[in-house]
C-alpha positions in Angstrom: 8.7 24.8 14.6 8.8 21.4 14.2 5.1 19.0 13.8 4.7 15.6 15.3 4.8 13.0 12.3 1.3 12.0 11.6 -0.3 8.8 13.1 0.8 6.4 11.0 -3.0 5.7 9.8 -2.9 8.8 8.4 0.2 8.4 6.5 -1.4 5.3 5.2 -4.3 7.5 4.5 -2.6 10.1 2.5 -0.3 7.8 0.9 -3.3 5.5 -0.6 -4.4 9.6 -2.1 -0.9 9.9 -3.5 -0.9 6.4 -5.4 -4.6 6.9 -6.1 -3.8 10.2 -7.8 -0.9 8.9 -9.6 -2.6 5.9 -11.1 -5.7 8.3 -12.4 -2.9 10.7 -13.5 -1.3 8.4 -15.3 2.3 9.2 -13.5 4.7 7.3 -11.3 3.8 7.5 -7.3 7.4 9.3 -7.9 6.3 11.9 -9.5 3.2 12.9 -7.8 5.7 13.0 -4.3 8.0 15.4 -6.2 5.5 17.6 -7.4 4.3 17.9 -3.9 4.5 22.1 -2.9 5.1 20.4 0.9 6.9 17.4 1.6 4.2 14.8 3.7 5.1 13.0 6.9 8.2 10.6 6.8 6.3 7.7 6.9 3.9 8.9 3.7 7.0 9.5 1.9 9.2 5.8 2.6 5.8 4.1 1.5 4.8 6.0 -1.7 8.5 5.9 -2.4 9.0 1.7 -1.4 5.8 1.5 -4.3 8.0 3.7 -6.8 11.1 1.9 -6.3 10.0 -1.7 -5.9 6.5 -1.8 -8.0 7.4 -4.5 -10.5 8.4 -6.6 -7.5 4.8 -5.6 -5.7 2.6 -6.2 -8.6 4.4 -9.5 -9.0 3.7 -10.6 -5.6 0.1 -9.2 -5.5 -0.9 -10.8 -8.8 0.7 -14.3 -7.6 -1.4 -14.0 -4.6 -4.9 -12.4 -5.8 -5.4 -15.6 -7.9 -8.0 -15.8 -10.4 -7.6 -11.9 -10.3 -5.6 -9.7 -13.1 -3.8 -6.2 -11.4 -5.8 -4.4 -14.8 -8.9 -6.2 -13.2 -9.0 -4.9 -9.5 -10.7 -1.4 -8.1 -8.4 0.9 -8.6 -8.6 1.7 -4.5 -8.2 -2.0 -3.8 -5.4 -1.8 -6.3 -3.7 0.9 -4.8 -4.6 -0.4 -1.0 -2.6 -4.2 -1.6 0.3 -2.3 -2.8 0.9 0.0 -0.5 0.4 -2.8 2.2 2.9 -5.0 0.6 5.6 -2.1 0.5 4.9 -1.9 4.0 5.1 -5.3 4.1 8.3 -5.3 2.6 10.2 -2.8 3.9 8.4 -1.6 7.4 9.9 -4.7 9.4 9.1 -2.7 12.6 5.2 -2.9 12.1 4.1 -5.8 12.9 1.8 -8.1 9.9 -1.4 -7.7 11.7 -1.2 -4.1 12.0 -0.6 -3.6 8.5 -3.5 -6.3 7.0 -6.0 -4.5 9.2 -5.3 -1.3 8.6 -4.8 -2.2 4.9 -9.2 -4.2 5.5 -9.8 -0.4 6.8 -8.5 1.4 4.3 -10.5 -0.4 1.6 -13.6 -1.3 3.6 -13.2 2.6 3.9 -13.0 3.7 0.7 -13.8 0.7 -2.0 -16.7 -1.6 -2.0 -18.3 -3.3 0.2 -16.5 -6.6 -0.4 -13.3 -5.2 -0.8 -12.0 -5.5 3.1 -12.5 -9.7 2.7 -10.6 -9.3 -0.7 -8.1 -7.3 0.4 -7.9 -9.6 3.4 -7.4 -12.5 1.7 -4.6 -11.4 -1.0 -2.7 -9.6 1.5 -2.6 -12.4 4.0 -1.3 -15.1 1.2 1.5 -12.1 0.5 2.4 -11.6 4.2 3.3 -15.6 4.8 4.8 -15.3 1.3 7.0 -12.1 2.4 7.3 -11.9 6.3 8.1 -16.0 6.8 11.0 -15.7 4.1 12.4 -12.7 5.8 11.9 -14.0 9.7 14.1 -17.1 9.6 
């Protein structure tokens, strides 16, 4: 018996838990996936693994774009939020940018502070002209 994948704001969902628990476990999103007793949706997995496999290049592009703003500085939610919405960014061309900045707001309006949609907002949508204009030509 095979299950549906989940809505894909659920596998946003459960990924932002897998890098949250990661971070606060001091592990790579990598590990946490592994030790996993059930493999998640598809989509859980291509995102936690896009922020294992490509996190320099993420942090790079999120602290070039959250200026005035050092990674070590941010919520740890907001943190974990702009990176998994750049790997989407980077490596989910079938979703369009929208989708993924305001689902990315919802996630941290959600679960961060109350400012943290606006911030998210703004970082991510300096990183999507950044990312999806170089990729589109």
């Amino acid at each position: 018996m095979s299950a549906d994948p989940a809505p894909r704001h659920q596998s946003r969902e459960r990924a932002l838990t897998l890098l949250y628990e990661a971070e606060l476990k001091g592990e790579t999103p990598a590990v946490v996936l592994g030790a996993l007793p059930m493999a998640p949706d598809p989509y859980v997995t291509t995102l936690v693994s896009a922020v294992a496999d490509r996190g320099d290049e993420i942090d790079a592009l999120v602290g070039d774009a959250a200026i005035g703003w050092e990674l070590a500085r941010m919520a740890v939610v907001d943190r974990n939020v702009l990176r998994l919405a750049t790997a989407e960014l980077l490596v989910c061309d079938d979703v369009p940018t929208a989708v993924i900045l305001n689902e990315a707001v919802e996630l941290a309006s959600a679960f961060s502070t109350d400012d943290s949609g606006r911030f998210v907002n703004g970082v991510l949508a300096t990183i999507a002209t950044n990312v999806r204009s170089a990729t589109s030509d």
